[in-house]
C-alpha positions as CSV (number, residue, x, y, z in Angstrom):
1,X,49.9,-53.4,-14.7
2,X,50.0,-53.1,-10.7
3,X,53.1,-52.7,-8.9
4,X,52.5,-54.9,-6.0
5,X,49.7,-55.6,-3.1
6,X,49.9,-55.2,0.5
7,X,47.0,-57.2,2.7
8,X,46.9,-56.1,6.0
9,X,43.8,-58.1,7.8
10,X,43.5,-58.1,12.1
11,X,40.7,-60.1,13.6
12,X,38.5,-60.3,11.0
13,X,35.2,-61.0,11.4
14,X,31.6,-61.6,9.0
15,X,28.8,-63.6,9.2
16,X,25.6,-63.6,6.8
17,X,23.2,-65.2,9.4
18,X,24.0,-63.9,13.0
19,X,25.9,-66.4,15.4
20,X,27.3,-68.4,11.8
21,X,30.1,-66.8,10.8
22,X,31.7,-67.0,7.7
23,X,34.8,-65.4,8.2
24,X,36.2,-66.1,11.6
25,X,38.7,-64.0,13.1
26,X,41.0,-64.2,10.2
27,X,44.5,-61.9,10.7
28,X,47.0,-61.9,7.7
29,X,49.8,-59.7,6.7
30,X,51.3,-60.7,2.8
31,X,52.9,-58.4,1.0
32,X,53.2,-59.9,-2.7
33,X,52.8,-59.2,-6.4
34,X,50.2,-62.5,-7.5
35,X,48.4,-63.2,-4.5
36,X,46.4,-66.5,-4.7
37,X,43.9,-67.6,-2.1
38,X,42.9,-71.2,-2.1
39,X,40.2,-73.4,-0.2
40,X,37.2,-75.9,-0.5
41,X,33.8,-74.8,-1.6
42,X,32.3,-72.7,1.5
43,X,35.5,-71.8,3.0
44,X,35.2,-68.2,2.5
45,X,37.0,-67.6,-0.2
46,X,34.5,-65.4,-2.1
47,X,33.3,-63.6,1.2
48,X,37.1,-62.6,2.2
49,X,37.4,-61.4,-1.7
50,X,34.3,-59.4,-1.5
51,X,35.7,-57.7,1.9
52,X,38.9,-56.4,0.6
53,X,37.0,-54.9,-2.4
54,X,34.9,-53.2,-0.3
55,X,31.1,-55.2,-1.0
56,X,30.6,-56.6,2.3
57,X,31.7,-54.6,5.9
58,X,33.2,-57.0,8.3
59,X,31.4,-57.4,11.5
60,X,34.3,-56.7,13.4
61,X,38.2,-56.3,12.6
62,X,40.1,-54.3,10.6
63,X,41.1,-54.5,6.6
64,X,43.7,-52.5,4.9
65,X,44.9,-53.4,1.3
66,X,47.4,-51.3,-0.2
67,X,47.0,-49.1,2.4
68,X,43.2,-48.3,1.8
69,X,40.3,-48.9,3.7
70,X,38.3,-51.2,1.2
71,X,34.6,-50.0,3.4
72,X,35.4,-46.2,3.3
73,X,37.4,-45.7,0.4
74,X,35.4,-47.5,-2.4
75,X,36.4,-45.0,-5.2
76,X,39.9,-45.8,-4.4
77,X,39.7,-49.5,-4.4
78,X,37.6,-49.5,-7.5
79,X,40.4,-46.7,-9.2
80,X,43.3,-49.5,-8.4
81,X,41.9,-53.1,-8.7
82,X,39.3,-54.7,-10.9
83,X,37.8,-57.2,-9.6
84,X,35.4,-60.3,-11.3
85,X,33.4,-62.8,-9.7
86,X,32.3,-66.3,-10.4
87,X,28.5,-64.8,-10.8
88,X,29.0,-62.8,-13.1
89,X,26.6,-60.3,-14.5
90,X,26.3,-59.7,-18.5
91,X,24.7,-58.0,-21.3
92,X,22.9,-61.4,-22.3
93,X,21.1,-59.9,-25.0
94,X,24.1,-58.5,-26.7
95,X,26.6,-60.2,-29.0
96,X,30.0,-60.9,-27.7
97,X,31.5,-59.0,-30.7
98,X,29.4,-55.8,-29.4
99,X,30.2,-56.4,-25.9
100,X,34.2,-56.3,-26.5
101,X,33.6,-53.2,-28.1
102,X,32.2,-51.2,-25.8
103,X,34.3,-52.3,-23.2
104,X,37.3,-51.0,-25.6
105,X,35.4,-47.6,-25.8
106,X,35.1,-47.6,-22.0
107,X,39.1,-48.5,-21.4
108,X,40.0,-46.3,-24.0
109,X,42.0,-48.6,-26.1
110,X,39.8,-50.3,-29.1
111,X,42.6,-51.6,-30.9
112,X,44.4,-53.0,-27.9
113,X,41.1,-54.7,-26.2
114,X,40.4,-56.1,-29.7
115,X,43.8,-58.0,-29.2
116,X,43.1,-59.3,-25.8
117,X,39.5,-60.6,-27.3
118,X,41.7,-62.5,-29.8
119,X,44.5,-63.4,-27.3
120,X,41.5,-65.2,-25.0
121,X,39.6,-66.6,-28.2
122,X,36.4,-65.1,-27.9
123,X,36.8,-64.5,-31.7
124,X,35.3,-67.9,-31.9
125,X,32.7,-67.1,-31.2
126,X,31.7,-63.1,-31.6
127,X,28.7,-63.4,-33.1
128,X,26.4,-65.4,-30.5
129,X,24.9,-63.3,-28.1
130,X,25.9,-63.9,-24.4
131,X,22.8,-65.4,-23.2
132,X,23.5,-68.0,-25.7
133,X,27.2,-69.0,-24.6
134,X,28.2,-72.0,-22.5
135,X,28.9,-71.5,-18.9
136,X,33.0,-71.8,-20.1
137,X,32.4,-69.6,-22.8
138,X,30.6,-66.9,-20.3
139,X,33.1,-67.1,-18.0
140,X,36.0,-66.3,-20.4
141,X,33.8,-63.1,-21.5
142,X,33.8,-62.0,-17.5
143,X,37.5,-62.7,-17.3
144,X,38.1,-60.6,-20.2
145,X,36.2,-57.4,-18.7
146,X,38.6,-57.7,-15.7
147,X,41.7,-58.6,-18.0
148,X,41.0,-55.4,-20.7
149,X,42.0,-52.5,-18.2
150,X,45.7,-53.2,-17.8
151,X,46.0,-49.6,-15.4
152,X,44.2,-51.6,-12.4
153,X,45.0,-55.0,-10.8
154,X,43.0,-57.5,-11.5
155,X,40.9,-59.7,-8.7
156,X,39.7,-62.9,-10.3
157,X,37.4,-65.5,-8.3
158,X,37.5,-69.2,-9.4
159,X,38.7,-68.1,-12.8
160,X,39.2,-71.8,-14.2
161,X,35.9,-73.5,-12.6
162,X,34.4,-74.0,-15.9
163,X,37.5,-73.1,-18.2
164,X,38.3,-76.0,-20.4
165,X,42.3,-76.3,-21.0
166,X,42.7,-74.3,-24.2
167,X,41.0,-71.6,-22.3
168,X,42.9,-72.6,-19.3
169,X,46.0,-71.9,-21.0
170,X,45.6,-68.5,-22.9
171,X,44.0,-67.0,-19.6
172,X,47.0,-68.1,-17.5
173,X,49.3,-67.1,-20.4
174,X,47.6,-63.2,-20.3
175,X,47.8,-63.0,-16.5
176,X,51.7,-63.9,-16.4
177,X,52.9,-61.5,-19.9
178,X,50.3,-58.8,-19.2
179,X,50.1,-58.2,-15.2
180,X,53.2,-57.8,-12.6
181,X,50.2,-58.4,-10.0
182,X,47.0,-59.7,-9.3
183,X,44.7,-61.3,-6.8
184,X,42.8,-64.9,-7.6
185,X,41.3,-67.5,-5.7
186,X,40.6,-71.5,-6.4
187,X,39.5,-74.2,-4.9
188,X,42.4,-76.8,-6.9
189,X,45.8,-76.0,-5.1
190,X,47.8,-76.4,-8.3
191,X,46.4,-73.2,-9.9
192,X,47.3,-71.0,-6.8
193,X,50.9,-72.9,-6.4
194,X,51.4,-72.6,-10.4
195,X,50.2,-68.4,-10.9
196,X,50.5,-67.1,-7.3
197,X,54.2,-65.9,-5.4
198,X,52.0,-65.4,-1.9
199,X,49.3,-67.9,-0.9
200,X,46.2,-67.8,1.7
201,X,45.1,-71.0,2.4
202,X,41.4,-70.4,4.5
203,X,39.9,-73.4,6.0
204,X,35.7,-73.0,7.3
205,X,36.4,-69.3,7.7
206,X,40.0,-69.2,8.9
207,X,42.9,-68.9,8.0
208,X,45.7,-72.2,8.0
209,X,48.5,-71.4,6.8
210,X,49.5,-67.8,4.4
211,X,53.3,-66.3,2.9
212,X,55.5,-67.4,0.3
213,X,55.0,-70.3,-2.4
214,X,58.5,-71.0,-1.5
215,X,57.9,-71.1,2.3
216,X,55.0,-73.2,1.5
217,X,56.9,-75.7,-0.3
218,X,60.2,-75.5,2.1
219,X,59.7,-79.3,3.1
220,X,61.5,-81.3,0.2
221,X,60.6,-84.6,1.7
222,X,56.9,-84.3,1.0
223,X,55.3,-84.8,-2.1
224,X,51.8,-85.0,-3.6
225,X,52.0,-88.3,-5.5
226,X,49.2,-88.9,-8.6
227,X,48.5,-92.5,-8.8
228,X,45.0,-94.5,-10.5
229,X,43.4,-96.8,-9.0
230,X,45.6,-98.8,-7.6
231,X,47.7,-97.5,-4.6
232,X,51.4,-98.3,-5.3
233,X,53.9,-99.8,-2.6
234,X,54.5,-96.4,-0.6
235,X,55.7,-95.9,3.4
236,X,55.0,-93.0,4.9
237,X,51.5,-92.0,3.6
238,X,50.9,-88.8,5.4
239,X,46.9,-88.0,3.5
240,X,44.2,-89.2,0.8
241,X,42.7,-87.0,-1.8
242,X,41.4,-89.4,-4.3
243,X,43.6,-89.8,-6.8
244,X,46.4,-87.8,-5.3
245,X,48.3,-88.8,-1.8
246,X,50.6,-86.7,0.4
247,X,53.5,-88.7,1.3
248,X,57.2,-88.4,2.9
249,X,59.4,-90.3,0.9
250,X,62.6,-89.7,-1.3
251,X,62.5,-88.3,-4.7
252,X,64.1,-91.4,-5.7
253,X,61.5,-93.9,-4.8
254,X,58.6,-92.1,-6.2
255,X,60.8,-91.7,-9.5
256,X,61.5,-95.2,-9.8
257,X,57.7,-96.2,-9.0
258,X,56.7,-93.6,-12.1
259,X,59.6,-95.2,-14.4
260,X,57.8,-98.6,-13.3
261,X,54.6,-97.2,-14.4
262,X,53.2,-97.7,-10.7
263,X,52.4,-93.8,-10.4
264,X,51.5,-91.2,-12.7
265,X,53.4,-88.2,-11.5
266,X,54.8,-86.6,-8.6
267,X,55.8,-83.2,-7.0
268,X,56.7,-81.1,-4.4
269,X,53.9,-81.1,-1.9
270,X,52.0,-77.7,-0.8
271,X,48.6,-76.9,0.0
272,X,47.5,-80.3,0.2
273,X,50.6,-81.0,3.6
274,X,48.9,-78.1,4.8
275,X,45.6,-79.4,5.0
276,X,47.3,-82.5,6.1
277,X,48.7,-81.1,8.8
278,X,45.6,-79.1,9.9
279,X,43.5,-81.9,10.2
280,X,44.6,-85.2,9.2
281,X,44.5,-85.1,4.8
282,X,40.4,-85.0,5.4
283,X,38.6,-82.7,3.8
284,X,35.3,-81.5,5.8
């Protein structure tokens, strides 16, 4: 189940191609129990992942998560967490029925993996074989082989990319009944803000902003308002996402506005004021 994660991160460096680094000087401390880490596409969200589970060696800094050393004690990161990328590598010629059986052999726990196969709705579909699955449907089966060993803490990248919102739902339903603690990252603010209590937000390699959702979220004033295509009557327009706009206002207005059916929605701003406030509300 996990009983909490300390990330201790100084000066962190890594780069792929020499002189481009990916990772640039990054230094964190969060102590937490559902870590989320959150940026665009090419941030480095996967590459700081793959660091603190000890598949890549930073060029230069130093990396502690609970208190191991992810490059020199592999064993011991592998014993705690269980971690599950986007690219995920499966049995494609076995069906998905075998699949969650062996992996209830190798947990020791048939009965209670079958469960979790159920829980997740792979049921539905238990007799095609994995090379045959959707992309959604293949990444449910990867989510599942981190989700079925409940001793160690699960470390999920982009969990949701291709989840549709039934999936969506029983996968964040198993992380908050069946884990005190895990680690994911996303690229959509909302599912860090929504299943995380301690956030990372990177930036091209660095970090922007990191600590509590609450701390994130301390400035009531802000909101990220959900409109169509017509941009309602607001002041104080602080950044443009599309369809959603980070703006200082008070509650009041924005609820009247959505009674008046000039916006769809509204709340509490986050992530998005961060990036605001890093460079403008544009996303490079």
């Amino acid at each position: 189940m996990g009983e909490g994660i300390e990330l201790n991160l100084r000066d962190v460096w890594f780069e792929y191609t020499p002189s481009k680094p990916v990772i640039k000087g990054v230094s964190v401390s969060v102590r937490g129990e559902r870590i989320g880490i959150v940026g665009q596409n090419g941030s480095g969200k996967t590459t700081l992942l793959s660091i603190l589970m000890g598949f890549q060696r930073p060029k230069a800094g130093e990396v502690m998560i609970n208190g191991i050393n992810p490059w020199t004690e592999r064993e011991k990161i592998i014993k705690t967490f269980n971690p599950a990328f986007e690219k995920a590598r499966l049995p494609y010629a076995m069906k998905v029925g075998e699949f969650v059986k062996i992996v209830g052999r190798a947990n020791g726990d048939p009965e209670g993996t079958s469960a979790l196969a159920d829980e997740l709705g792979l049921s539905k579909f238990e007799s095609q074989k994995v090379g045959s699955l959707s992309s959604g449907q293949e990444q449910l089966l990867w989510i599942f082989s981190a989700l079925a060993d409940s001793s160690r803490i699960p470390v999920l990248d982009e969990p949701f990319v291709h989840l549709d919102l039934h999936s969506y739902v029983r996968v964040s339903s198993v992380l908050r009944r069946r884990f005190r603690s895990y680690i994911l990252t996303s690229h959509i603010p909302e599912d860090v803000e929504l299943l995380a209590d301690s956030i990372i937000v990177l930036e091209q390699g660095r970090v922007i902003w990191y600590g509590k959702v609450k701390e994130l979220q301390a400035d009531g004033e802000v909101y990220d308002v959900f409109i169509n295509d017509t941009v309602p009557p607001l002041k104080g327009i602080l950044g443009d996402f599309g369809n959603i706009l980070v703006v200082r206002t008070e509650g009041e207005t924005l609820k009247r506005l959505m009674d008046g059916g000039k916006i769809l929605g509204y709340k509490r701003s986050g992530v998005r004021y961060v990036y605001v406030k890093a460079n403008g509300g544009n996303l490079h």
